[in-house]
ChimeraX commands (.cxc) that place a marker at each C-alpha (Angstrom):
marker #1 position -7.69,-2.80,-34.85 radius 0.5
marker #1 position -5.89,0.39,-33.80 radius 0.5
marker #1 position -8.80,1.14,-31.79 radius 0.5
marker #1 position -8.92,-2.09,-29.96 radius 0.5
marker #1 position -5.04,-1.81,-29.16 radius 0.5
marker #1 position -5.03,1.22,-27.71 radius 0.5
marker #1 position -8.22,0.59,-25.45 radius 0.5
marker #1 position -5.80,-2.56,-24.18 radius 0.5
marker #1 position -2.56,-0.52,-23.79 radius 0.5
marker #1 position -4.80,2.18,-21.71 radius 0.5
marker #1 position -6.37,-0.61,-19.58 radius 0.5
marker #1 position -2.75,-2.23,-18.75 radius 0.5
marker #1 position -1.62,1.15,-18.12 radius 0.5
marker #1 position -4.79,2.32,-16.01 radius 0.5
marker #1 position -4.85,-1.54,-13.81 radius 0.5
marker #1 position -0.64,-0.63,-13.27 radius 0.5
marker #1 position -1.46,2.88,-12.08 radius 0.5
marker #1 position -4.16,1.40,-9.68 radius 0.5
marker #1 position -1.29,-1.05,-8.33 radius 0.5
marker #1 position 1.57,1.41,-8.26 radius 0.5
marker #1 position -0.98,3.26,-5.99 radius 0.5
marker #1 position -2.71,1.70,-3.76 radius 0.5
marker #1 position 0.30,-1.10,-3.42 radius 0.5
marker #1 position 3.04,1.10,-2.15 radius 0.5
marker #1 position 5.89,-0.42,-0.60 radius 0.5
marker #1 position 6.37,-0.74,3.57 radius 0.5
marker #1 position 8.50,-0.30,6.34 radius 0.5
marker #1 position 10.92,-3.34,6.27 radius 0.5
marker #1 position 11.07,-5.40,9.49 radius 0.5
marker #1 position 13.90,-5.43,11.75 radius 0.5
marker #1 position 16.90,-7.46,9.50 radius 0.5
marker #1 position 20.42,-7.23,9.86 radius 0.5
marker #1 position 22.31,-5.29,6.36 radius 0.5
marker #1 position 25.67,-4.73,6.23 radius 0.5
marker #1 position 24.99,-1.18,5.33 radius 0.5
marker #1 position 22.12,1.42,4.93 radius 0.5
marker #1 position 21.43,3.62,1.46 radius 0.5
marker #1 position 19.51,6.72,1.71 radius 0.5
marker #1 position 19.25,8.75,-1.40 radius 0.5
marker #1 position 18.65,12.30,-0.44 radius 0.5
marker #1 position 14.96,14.09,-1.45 radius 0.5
marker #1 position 12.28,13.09,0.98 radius 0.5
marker #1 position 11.17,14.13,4.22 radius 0.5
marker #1 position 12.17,11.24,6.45 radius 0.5
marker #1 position 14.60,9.59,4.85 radius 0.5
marker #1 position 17.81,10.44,6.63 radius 0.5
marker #1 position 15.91,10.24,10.37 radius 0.5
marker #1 position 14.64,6.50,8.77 radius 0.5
marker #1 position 18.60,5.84,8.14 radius 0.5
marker #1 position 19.82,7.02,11.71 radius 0.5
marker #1 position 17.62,4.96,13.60 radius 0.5
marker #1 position 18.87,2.16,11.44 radius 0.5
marker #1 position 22.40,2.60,12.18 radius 0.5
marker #1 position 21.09,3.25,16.05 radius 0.5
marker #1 position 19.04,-0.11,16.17 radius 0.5
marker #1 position 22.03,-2.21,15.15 radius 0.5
marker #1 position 20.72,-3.21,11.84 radius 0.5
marker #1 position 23.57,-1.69,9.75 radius 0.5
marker #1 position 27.08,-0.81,10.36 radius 0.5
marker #1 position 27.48,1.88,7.74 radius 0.5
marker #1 position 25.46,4.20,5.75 radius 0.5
marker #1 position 25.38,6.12,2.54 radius 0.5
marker #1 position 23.51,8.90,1.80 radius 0.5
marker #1 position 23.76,9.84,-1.20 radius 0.5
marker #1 position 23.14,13.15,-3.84 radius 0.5
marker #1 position 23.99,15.28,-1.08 radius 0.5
marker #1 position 24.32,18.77,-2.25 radius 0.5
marker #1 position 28.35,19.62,-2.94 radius 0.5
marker #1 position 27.60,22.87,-0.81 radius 0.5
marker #1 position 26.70,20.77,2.22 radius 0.5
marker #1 position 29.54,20.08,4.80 radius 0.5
marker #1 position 29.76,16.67,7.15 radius 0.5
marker #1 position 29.74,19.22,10.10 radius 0.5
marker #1 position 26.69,20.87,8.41 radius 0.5
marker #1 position 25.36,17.56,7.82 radius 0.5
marker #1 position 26.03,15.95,11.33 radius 0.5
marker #1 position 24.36,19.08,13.13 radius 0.5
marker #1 position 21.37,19.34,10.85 radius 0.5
marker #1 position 20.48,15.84,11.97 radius 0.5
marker #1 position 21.98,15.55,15.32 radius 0.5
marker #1 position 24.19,12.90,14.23 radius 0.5
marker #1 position 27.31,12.31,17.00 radius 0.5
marker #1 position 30.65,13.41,15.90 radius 0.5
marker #1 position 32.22,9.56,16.79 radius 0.5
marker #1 position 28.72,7.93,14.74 radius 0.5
marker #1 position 29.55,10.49,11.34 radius 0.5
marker #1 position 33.65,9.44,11.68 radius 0.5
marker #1 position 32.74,5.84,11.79 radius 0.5
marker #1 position 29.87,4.74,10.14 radius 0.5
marker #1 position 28.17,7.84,7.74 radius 0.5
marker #1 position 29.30,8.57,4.28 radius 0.5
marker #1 position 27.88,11.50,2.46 radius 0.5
marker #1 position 28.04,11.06,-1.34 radius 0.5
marker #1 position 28.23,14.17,-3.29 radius 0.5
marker #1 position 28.02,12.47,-7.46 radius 0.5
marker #1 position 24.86,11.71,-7.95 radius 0.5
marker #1 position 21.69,14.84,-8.77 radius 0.5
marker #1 position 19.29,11.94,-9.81 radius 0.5
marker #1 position 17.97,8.52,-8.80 radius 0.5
marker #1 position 20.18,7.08,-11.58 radius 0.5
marker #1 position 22.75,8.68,-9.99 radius 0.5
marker #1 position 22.09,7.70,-6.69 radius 0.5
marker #1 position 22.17,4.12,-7.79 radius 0.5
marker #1 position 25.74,4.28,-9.41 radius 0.5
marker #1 position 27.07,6.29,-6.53 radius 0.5
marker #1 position 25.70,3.64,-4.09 radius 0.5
marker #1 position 27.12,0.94,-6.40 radius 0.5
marker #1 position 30.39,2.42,-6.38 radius 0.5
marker #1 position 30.01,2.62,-2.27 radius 0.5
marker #1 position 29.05,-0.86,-2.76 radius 0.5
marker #1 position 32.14,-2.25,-3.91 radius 0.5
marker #1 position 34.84,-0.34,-2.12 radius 0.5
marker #1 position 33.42,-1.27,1.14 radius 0.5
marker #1 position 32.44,-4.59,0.46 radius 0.5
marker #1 position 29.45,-4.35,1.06 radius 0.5
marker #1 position 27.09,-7.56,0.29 radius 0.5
marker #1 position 23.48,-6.58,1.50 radius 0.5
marker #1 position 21.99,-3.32,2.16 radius 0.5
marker #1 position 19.02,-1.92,3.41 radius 0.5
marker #1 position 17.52,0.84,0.72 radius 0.5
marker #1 position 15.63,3.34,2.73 radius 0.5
marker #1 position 13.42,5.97,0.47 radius 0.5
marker #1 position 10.04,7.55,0.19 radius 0.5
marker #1 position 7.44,4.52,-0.26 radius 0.5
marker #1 position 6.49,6.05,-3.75 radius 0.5
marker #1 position 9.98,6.52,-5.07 radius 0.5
marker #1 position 11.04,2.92,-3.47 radius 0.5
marker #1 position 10.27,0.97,-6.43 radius 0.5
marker #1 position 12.15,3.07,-9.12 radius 0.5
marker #1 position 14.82,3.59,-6.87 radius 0.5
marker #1 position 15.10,0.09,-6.45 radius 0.5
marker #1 position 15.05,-0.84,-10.14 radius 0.5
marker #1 position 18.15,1.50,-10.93 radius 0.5
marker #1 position 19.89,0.12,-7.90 radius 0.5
marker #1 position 19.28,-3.85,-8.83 radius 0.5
marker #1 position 21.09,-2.95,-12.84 radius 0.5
marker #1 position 23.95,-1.51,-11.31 radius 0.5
marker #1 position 25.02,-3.85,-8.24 radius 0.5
marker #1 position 26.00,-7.35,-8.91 radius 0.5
marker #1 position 23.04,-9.61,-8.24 radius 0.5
marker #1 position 25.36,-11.42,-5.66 radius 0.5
marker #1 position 24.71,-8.14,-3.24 radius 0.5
marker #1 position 20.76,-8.77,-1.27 radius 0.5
marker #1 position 18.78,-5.37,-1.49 radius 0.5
marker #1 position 16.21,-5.00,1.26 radius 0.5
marker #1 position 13.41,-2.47,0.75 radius 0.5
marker #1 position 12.48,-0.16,3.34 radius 0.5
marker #1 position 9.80,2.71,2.33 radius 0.5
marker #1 position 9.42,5.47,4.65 radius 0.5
marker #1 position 5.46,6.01,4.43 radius 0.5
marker #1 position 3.98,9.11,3.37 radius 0.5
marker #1 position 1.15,10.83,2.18 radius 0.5
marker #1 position 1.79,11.52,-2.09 radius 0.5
marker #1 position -0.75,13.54,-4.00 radius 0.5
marker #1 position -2.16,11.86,-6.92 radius 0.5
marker #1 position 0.27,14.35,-9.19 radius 0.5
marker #1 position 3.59,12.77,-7.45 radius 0.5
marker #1 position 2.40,9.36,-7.98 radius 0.5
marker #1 position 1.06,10.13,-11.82 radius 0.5
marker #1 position 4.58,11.37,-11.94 radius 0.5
marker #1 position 6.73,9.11,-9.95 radius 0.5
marker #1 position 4.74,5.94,-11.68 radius 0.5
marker #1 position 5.42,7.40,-15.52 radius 0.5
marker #1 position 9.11,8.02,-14.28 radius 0.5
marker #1 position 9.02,4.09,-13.28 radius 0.5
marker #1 position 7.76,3.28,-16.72 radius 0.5
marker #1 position 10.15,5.31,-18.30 radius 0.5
marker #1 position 13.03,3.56,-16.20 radius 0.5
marker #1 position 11.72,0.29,-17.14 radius 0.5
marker #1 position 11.96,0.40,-20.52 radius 0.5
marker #1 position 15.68,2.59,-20.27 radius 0.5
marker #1 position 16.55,-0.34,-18.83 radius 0.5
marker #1 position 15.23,-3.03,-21.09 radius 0.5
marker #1 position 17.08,-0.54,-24.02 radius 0.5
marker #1 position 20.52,-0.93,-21.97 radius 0.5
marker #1 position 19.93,-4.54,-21.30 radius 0.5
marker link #1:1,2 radius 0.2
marker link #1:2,3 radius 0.2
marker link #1:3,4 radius 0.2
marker link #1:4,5 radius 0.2
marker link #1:5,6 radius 0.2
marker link #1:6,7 radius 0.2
marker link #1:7,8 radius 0.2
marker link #1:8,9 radius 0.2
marker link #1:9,10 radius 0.2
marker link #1:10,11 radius 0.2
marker link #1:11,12 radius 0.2
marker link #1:12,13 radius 0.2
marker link #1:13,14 radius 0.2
marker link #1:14,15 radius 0.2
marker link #1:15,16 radius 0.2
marker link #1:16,17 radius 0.2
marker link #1:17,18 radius 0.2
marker link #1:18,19 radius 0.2
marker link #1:19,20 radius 0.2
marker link #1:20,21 radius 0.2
marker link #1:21,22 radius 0.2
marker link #1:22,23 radius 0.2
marker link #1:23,24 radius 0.2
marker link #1:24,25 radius 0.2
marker link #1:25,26 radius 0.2
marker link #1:26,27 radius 0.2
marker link #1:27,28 radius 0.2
marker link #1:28,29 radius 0.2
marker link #1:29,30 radius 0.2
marker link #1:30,31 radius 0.2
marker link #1:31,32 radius 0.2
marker link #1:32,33 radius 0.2
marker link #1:33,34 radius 0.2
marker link #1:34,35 radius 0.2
marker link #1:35,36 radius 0.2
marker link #1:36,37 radius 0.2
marker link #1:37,38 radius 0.2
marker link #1:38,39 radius 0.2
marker link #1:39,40 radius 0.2
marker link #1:40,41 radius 0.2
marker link #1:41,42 radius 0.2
marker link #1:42,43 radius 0.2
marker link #1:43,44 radius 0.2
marker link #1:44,45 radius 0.2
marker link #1:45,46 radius 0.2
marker link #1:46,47 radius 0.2
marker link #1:47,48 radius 0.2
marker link #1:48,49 radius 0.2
marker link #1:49,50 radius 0.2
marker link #1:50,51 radius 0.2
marker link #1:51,52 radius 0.2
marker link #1:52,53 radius 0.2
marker link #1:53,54 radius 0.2
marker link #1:54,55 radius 0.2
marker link #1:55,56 radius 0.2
marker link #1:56,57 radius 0.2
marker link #1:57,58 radius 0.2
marker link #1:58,59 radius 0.2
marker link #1:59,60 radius 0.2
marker link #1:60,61 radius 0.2
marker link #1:61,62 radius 0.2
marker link #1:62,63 radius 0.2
marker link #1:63,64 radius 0.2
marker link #1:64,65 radius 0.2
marker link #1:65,66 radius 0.2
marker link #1:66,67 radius 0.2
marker link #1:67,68 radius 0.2
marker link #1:68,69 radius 0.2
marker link #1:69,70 radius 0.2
marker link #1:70,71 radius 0.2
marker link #1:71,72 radius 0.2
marker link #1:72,73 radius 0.2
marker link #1:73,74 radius 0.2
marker link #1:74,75 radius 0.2
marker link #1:75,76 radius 0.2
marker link #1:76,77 radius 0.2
marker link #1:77,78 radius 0.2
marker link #1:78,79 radius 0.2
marker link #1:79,80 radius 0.2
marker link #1:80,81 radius 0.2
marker link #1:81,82 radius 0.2
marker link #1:82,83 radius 0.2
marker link #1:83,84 radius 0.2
marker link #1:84,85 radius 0.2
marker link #1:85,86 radius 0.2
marker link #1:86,87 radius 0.2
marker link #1:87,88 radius 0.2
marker link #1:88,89 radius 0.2
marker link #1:89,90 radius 0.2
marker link #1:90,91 radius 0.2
marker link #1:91,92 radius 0.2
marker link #1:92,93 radius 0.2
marker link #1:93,94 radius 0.2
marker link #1:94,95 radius 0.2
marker link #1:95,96 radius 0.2
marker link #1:96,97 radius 0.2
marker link #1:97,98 radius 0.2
marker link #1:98,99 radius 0.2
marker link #1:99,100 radius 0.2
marker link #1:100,101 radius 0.2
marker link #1:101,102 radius 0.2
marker link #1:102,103 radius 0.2
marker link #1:103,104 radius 0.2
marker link #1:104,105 radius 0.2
marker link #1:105,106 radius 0.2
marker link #1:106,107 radius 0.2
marker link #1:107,108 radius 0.2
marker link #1:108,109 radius 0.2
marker link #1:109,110 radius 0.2
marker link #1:110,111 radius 0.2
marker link #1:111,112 radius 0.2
marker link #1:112,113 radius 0.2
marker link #1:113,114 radius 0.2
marker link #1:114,115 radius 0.2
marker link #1:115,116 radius 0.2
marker link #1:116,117 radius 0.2
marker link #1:117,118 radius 0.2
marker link #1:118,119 radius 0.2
marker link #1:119,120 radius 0.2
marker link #1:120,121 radius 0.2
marker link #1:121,122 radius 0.2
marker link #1:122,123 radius 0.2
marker link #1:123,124 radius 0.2
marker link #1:124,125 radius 0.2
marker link #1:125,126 radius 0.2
marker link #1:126,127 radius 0.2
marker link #1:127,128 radius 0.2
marker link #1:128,129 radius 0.2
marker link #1:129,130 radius 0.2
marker link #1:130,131 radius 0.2
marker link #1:131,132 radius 0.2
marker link #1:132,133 radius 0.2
marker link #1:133,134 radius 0.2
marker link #1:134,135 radius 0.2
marker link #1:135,136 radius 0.2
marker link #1:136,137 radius 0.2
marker link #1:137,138 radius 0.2
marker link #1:138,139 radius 0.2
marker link #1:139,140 radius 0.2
marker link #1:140,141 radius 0.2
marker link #1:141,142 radius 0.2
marker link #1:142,143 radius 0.2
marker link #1:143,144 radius 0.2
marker link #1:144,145 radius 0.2
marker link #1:145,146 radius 0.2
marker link #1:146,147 radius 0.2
marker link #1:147,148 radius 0.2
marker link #1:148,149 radius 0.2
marker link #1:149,150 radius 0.2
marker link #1:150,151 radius 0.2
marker link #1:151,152 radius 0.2
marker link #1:152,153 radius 0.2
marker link #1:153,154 radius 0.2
marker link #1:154,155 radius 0.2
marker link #1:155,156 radius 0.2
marker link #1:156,157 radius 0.2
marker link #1:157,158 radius 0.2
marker link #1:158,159 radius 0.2
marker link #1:159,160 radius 0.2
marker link #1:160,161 radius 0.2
marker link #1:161,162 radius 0.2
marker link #1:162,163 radius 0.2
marker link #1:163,164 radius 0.2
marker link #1:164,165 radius 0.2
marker link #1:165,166 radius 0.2
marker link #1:166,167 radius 0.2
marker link #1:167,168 radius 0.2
marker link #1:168,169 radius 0.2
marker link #1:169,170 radius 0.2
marker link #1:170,171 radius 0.2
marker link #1:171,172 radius 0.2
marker link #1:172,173 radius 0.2
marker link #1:173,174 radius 0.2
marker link #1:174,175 radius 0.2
marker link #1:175,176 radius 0.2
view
């Protein structure tokens, strides 16, 4: 009996490692958001944002868990981002050191500028995680688009990143 139910729970979890890996999320096509939400921690993330905001699809964007040592003038010459774009339409969020974090920092965005669909722009391997934290703390009124910037994970980040998504999954069935 034991026997048998672990065999299942290590098939369930083998088949969802299989998905998480060879299923990982895409580049969104070209939609209109309100605003644009980059958490900070992969390579491409804030270049995938900018070209957002330069296409026309958002009119704002949030980056957020941006190290409290990091200034905007830092940040806009890092990334080549004009002085007149960073004054208008780029907030740099300093609260959050974790994806959890990153999803009530971008809530808290959220509702102070009214913001009622936005365009989530991460690493395709952290994209569903991300995601999941972001959809408990935004009111389901507010339309998340998903768009992964591809990359190349080892197996270790996505044996990570996938029991991380696990872990969140059942946090959140706990707080539920």
């Amino acid at each position: 009996m034991v026997r048998t139910f672990l065999s299942a729970v290590f098939l369930v979890w083998s088949l969802g490692f299989l998905w998480f890996a060879i299923d990982l999320p895409q580049p969104a096509q070209k939609l209109e958001t309100d605003a644009v939400i980059v958490p900070t921690g992969g390579a491409g993330r804030i270049a995938r944002g900018l070209d957002v905001l330069d296409d026309g699809l958002a009119q704002r964007m949030l980056v957020t868990g941006v190290g409290s040592e990091v200034k905007p003038g830092e940040f806009a010459a890092e990334f080549e981002v004009p002085h007149a774009l960073m004054e208008c339409c780029v907030s740099l969020g300093f609260m959050a050191l974790d994806t959890r974090g990153n999803a009530s920092e971008t809530a808290l965005w959220v509702k102070s500028n009214e913001v009622t669909s936005l365009r989530l722009v991460t690493t395709d391997w952290h994209m569903r995680r991300a995601a999941a934290e972001l959809q408990r703390k935004l009111p389901v009124s507010v339309k998340v688009v998903w768009d992964a910037v591809p990359s190349q994970p080892s197996v270790g980040v996505l044996f990570l990143e996938y029991h991380k998504l696990i872990a969140s999954q059942l946090a959140g069935l706990v707080n539920y």
